[in-house]
N, C-alpha and C positions, 0 to 999 in steps of 0.2 A: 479601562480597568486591566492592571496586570492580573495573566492567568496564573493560579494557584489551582492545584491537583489536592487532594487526598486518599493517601493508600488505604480502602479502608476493609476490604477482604481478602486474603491469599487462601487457596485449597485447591489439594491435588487435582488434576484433571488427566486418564489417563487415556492415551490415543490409541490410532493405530500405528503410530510415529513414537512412540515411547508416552513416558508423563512430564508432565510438564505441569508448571503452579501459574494459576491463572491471578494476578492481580487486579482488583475492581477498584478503579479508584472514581472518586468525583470531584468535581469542579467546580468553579464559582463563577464561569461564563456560559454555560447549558446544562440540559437536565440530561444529557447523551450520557450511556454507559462507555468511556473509552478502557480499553482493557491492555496489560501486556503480559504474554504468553511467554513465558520463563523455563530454559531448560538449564539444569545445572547450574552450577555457581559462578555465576558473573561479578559477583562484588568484585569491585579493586582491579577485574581482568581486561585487555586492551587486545584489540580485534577482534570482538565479541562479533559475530554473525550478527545483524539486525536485519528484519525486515521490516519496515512501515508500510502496513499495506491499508487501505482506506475500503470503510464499509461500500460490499457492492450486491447486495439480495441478490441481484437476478443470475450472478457469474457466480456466487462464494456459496448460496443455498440451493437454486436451483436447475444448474449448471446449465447456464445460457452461455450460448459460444461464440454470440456477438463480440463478445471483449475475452482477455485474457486472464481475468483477475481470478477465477475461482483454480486455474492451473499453477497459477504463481503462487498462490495460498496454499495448494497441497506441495509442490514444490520447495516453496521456502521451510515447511515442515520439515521436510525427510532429508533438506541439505541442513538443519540446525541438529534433528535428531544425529544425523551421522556425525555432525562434528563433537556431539558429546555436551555442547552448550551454547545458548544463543536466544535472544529477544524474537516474538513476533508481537509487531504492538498492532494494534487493531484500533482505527479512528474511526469512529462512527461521523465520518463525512461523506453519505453519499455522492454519487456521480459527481465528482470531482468539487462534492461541496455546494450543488444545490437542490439536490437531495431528491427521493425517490420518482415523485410527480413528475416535476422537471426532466426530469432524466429519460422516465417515458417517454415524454410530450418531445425530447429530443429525437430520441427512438424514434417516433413518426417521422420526424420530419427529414431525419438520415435514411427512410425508404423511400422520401420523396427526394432525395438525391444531395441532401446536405452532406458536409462530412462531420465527425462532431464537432469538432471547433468550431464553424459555422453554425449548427441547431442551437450550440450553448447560446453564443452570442445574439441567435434569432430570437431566444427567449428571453433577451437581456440581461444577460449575466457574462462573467466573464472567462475566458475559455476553459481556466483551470482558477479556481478557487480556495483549495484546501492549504489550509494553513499545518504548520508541523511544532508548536508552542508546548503542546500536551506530550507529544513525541519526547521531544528534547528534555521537559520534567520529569518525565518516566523514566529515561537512562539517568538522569541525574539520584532520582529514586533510586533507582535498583543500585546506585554508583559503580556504573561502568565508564571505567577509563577511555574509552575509544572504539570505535566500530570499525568492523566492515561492511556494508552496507550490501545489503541486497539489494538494486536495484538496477534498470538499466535507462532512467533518469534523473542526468546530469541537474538539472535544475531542484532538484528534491537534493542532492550533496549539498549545492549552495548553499540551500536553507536554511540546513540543520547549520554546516560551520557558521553562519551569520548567527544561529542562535546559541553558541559556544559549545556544539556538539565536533567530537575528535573523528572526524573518518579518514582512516587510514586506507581504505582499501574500498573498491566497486567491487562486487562479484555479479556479474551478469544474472541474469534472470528468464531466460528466454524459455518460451513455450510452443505449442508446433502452431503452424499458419495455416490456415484450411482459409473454404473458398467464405465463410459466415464473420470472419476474422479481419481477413487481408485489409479491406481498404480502412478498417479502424486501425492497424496496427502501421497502416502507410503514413496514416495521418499525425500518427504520433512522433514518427520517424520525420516528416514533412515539415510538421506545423512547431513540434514540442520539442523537439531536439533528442527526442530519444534515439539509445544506440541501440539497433536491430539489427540483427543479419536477415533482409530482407532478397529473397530468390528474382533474379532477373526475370524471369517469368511467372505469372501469377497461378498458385497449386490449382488445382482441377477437382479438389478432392474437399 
């Protein structure tokens, strides 16, 4: 079934990062709210800031520092507020798309010495799953000519241009590496091809 979106509430939302208009759209492939967080006028504009950042409870609500997602989330905030306009679209696809349970049950198994690519795949899934359909509708929505992407995963550019999204431009995205961090963000560097500036020696801290 091809994915179709529906835009069907926009209202102010104001931050500590400026305001910004929250769009709620829905879908005809799940009952997930996917959202995109809009500052200023993007219609028609080309190097629009985007971040696609994918639902992560335990980093984004309750700032777990296992991972780095709830850093990149206030981050990508305060670099779109500064630029004066820019997309944060929000994909409710947990842990990389299979979703809250899994992603524990991963958790365990990454203190029993997996990395996450390994726990995903231990629970039968595959290492990264999340799909970027709803992403690429939403810029289309909002009609932004072209992005700069916030991200510092190469394989999430691919995507979007396979799915006729215009990225013109990376902008890195990097957060700090403590010792709760490290070997998740090695393995992303390692396994996912993500670009990190990773420290020769491992922080302490």
């Amino acid at each position: 079934m091809k994915p179709q979106l529906k835009n069907l509430v926009q209202t102010r939302i104001p931050t500590e990062n400026g305001d910004f208009t929250l769009h709620y759209y829905s879908n005809n492939l799940d009952d997930k709210e996917h959202i995109a967080f809009v500052k200023g006028d993007v219609v028609g504009k080309q190097g629009v800031p985007v971040r696609i950042h994918s639902e992560c409870f335990t980093g984004d609500v309750l700032g777990s520092r296992r991972c780095d997602c709830g850093e990149q989330l206030e981050m990508a905030l305060q670099l779109i507020e500064k630029a004066g306009c820019g997309v944060l679209i929000y994909l409710r696809q947990e842990g990389r798309g299979i979703g809250l349970l899994k992603k524990l049950q991963a958790y365990n198994l990454q203190d029993q010495g997996l990395d996450t690519v390994d726990a995903n795949i231990h629970l039968g899934h595959l290492a990264d799953e999340r799909q970027y359909d709803f992403a690429a509708l939403m810029l289309e929505d909002l009609k932004v000519k072209s992005i700069a992407l916030l991200t510092n995963n190469p394989n999430k550019i691919d995507g979007l241009v396979q799915l006729g999204v215009k990225v013109g431009q990376r902008i890195p995205i990097e957060t700090h590496i403590h010792h709760d961090n490290k070997d998740y963000l090695k393995t992303k560097v390692e396994k996912m091809s993500h670009i990190l500036s990773m420290p020769e020696n491992d922080p302490n801290h």
